[in-house]
N, C-alpha and C positions, 0 to 999 in steps of 0.2 A: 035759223041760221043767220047770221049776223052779213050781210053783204056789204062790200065796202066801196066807193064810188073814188073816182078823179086819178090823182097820182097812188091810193093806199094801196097797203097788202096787210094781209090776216095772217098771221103766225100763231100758231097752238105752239108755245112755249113748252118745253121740257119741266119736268117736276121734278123737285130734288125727292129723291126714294129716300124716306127718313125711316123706314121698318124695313129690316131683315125677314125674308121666306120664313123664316121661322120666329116670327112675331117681335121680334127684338127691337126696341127703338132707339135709332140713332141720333144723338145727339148733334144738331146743325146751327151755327150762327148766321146772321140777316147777310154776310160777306156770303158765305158759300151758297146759300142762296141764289141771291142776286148772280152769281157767276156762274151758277147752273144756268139760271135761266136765258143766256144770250144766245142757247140752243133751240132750234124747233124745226115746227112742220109748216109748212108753206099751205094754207089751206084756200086762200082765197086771194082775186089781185082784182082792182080797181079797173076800166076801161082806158085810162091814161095811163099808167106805169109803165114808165120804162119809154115812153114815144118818146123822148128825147133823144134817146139812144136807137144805137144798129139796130140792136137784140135785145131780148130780156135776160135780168140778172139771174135768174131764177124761172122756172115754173112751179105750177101746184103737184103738190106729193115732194118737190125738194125737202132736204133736208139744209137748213141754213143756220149760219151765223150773222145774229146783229149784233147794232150798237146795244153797249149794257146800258143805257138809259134811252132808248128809243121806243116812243111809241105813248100809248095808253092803254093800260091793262082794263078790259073789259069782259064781261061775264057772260054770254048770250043767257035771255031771256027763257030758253024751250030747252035747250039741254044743258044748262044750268055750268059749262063747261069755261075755262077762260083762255082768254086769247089775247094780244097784245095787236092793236092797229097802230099801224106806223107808215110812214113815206118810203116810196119805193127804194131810194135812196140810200134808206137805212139798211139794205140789205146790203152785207158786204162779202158775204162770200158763199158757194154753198158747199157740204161737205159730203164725206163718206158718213153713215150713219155707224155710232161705237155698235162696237161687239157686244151682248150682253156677258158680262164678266160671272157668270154663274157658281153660284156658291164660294166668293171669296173672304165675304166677311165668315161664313160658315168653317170655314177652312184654318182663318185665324184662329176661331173660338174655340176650335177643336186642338190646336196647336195650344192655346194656352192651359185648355183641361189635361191636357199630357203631360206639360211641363209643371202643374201643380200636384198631380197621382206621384210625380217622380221625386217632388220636395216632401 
């Protein structure tokens, strides 16, 4: 596990879902991407973040929004997993986590195989 020291925080970034439950791959540009990713999980904080401040922006387990170019995207070493360290700083907001939207793309496809049985 990657520990982070001074002002940092560890963010496990959201991962744009490029395949559908049902194996389909969805086509994604480096924009939609990149604008996924200013979503995550708060997984680790530095012993300085935030003293500057009342309170902290956040805690670990938040669910947060940062800067879309904050940080440096790094890999840990033992679970092979990545993460973005960044200044505390860069955290600017934290959020509700989305709902998983279950079976939507599913739901289109199924709406277009109906309207092609009816042509």
């Amino acid at each position: 596990m990657i520990n982070v020291k001074g002002q940092r925080v560890l963010v496990k970034p959201d991962m744009v879902e490029l395949k559908t439950k049902a194996g389909l791959i969805i086509a994604a540009d480096k924009k939609v991407e990149q604008s996924a990713q200013q979503y995550g999980t708060l997984v680790g904080v530095g012993t300085e973040a935030w003293e500057d401040y009342k309170e902290p922006f956040a805690e670990v387990g938040d669910y947060v929004l940062y800067s879309q170019y904050a940080g440096k995207v790094v890999h840990d070493p033992v679970d092979k997993e990545g993460y973005v360290i960044m200044n505390d700083v860069d955290i600017l907001a934290t959020v509700d986590r989305p709902e998983e939207e279950e079976g939507e793309i599913e739901d289109v496809l199924a709406a277009l195989d109906t309207r092609r049985e009816a042509v």
